[in-house]
C-alpha positions in Angstrom: -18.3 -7.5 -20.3 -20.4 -7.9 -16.5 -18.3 -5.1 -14.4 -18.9 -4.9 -11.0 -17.4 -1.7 -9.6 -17.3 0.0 -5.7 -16.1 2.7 -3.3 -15.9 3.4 -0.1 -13.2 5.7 -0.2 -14.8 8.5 1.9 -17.7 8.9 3.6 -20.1 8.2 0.6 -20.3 4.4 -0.3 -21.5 4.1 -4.7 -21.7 0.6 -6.1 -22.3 0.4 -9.8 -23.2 -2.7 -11.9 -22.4 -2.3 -16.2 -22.5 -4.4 -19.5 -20.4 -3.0 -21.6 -21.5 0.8 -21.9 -24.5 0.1 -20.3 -25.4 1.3 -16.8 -27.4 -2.0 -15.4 -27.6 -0.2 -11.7 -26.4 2.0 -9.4 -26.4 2.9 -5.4 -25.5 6.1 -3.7 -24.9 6.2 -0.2 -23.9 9.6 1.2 -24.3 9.2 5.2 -22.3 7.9 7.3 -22.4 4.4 8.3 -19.9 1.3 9.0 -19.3 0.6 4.6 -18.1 -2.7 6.0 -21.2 -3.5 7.1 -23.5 -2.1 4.4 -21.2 -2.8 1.5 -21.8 -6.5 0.6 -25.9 -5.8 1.2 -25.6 -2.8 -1.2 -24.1 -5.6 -4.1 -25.9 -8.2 -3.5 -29.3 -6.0 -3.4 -27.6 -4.4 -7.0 -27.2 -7.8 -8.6 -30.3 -9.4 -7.7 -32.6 -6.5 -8.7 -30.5 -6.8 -12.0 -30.6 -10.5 -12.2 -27.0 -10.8 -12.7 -25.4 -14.0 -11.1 -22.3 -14.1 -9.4 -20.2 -16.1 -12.0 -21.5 -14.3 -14.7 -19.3 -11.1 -13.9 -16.1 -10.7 -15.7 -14.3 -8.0 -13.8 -14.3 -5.9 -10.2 -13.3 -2.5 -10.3 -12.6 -1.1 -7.0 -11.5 2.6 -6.0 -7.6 2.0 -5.1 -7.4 5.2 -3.2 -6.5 7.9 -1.6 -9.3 8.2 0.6 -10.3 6.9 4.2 -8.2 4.4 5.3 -9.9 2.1 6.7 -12.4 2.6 3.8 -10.0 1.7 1.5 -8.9 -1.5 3.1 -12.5 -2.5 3.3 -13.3 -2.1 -0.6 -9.9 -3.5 -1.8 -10.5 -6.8 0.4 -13.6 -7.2 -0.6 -12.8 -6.7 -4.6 -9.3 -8.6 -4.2 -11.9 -11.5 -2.7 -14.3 -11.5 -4.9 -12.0 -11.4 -7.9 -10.1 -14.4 -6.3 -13.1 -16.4 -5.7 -15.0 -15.8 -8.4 -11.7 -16.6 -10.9 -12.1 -12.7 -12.7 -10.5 -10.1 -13.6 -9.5 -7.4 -10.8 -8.3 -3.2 -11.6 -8.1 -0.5 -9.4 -9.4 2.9 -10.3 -8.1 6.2 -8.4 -10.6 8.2 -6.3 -9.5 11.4 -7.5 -9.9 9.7 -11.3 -13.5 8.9 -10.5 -13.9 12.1 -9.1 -12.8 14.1 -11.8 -14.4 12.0 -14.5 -17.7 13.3 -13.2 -16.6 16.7 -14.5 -16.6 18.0 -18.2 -15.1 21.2 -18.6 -12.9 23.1 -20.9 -10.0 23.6 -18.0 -8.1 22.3 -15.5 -9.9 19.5 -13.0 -8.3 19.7 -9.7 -10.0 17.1 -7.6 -9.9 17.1 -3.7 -10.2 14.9 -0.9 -9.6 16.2 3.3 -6.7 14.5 4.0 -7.1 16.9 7.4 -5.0 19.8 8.8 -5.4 21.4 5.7 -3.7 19.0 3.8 -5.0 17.1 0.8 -4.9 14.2 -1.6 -5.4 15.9 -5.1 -4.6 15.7 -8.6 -4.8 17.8 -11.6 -6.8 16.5 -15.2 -7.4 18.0 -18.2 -9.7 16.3 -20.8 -10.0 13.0 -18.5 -6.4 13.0 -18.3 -4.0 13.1 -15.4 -1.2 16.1 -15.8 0.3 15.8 -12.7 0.5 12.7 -9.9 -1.8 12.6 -7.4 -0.1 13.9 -4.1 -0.8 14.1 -0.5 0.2 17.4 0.6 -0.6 21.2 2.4 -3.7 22.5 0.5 -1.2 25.9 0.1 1.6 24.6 -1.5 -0.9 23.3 -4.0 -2.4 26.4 -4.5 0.9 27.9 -4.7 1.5 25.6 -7.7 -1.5 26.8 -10.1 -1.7 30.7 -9.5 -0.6 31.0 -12.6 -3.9 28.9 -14.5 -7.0 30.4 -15.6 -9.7 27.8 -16.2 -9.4 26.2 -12.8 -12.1 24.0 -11.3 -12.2 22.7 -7.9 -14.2 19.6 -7.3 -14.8 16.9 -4.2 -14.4 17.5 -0.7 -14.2 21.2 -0.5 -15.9 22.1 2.4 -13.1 23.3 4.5 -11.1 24.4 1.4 -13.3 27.1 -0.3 -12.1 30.2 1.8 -8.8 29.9 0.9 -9.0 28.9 -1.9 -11.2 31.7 -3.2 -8.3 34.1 -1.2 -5.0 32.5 -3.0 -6.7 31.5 -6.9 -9.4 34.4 -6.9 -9.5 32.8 -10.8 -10.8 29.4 -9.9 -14.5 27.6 -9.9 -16.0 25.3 -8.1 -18.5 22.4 -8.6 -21.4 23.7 -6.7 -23.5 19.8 -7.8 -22.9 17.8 -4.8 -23.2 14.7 -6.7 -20.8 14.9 -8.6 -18.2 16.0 -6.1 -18.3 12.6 -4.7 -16.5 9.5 -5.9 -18.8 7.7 -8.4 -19.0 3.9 -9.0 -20.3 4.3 -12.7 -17.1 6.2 -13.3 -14.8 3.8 -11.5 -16.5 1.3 -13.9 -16.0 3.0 -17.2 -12.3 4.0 -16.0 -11.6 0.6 -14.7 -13.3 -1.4 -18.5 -10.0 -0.1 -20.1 -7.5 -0.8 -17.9 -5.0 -4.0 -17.8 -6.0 -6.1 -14.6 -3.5 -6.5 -11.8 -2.6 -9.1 -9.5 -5.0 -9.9 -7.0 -2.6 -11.1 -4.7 -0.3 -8.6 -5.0 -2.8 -5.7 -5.6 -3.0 -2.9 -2.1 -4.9 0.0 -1.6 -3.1 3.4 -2.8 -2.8 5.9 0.5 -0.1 8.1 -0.7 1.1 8.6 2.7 1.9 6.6 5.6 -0.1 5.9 8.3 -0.1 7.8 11.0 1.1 4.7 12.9 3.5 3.7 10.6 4.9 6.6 11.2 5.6 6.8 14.4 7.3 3.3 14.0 9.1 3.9 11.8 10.6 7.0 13.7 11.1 4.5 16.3 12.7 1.7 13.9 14.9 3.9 11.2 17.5 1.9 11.5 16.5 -1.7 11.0 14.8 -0.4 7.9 17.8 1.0 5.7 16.3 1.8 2.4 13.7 -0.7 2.2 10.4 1.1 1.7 8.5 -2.1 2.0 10.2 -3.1 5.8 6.7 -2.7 7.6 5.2 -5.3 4.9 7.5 -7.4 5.1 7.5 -8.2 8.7 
C-alpha cells in the first residue's frame, strides 16, 4: 500500500511518503511559515523525487488534531481533497498519537501540545497505547492526576511546561531529542496503515475544545441551541 501521510498541526509541518513498511521519503519543516502555502510544494517535491504518481497512492493519512487551528483545517482539507479526488482511502491519525509513537520507553507517555494559558491538549500511552482520552485542559489538574506514577515521560511542546512540571511530578522525565518531540509524518503513516478509513465527507479535524469564537456565540445564542452540540454546523 502507497500512503501519503501529513501534519501541520503546530508549528512544524512533516510529510511522509511509505510502501508498506517502507519509508520512500520524508520532510521536516520546523520554522514557521504559512503550511498552507508550503504544504502542497512539500508533496509534490516528496512524490516526484520518489517517482510515485498521483493515482498510484492508496491512502492519505492526515493528523486529525488537537493542534493549531487553523493548521488543522489546512491539512484535513487538503487530505479530505485529495482522497476525494484521487477516489482513495482517507484516516485521521491523532497528534498526540504521532507524538508519542516517536517514544519507546518502559513508562507512561504523556504527550503535550500549548493549548496556551497553561492549558494543554495531552494524552497518556503506554506501550503505543492510549490509557486515557486525549483532553484539553489546565496543565495542573493534569499533573494533579499522575502524582502518584513513577515512570513518567513528558514529551512535545514543553517549553513553557518544564518548571512546573519538575515542581508538582519531581518523578518525571523529559524527552530532551527535539525531534522527536514534534509530530511526525512517518508515524502518522504507520498509525494511520491499520486503521479503518472514514468518510471523506463527513471526516473534521479533532480540536477538543471550542473555538474561541464559538464560544462567545454560543454564550450569546444558548438558547436557540438546546442540546444540540452540532447547532453551529448546522447552520
Amino acid at each position: 500500500m502507497k500512503l501519503l501521510a501529513f501534519d501541520t498541526s503546530s508549528q512544524a509541518l512533516s510529510v511522509a511518503l511509505t510502501e508498506d513498511e517502507h519509508l520512500l521519503g520524508k520532510i521536516d519543516l520546523n520554522i514557521k511559515k504559512n503550511h498552507s502555502i508550503t504544504l502542497m510544494p512539500a508533496i509534490d517535491f516528496l512524490m516526484t523525487n520518489a517517482a510515485i504518481r498521483p493515482e498510484e497512492l492508496d491512502r492519505i493519512a492526515v493528523a486529525q488534531g488537537p493542534g493549531s487551528y487553523t493548521g488543522l483545517r489546512i491539512a484535513v482539507t487538503t487530505a479530505k481533497t485529495l482522497a476525494s479526488t484521487l477516489g482513495i482511502d482517507l484516516v485521521g491519525v491523532s497528534s498526540l498519537a504521532a507524538i508519542a509513537a516517536n517514544v519507546t520507553v518502559t513508562g507512561k507517555v504523556v504527550p503535550l501540545i500549548d493549548a496556551r494559558r497553561q492549558n494543554v491538549y495531552a494524552g497518556i500511552y503506554e506501550n503505543g497505547t492510549s490509557v486515557s482520552q486525549e483532553q484539553h485542559m489546565a496543565l495542573e489538574q493534569l499533573l494533579e492526576t499522575l502524582k502518584n506514577e513513577q515512570d513518567l515521560y513528558f514529551t512535545g511542546e514543553l517549553a513553557n511546561f518544564r518548571e512546573l512540571i519538575a515542581q508538582i511530578l519531581p518523578q518525571a522525565k523529559f524527552v530532551e531529542n527535539a525531534e522527536r518531540r514534534l509530530p511526525n509524518a512517518y508515524q502518522i503513516a504507520r498509525l494511520g496503515a491499520g486503521y479503518e478509513p472514514v468518510n471523506v465527507d463527513a471526516f473534521v479535524p479533532e480540536y477538543l475544545k471550542k473555538v474561541e469564537a464559538e464560544e462567545k456565540w454560543l454564550e450569546t445564542h444558548a438558547e436557540n441551541q438546546g442540546n444540540d452540540t452540532h447547532y453551529i454546523q448546522k447552520i
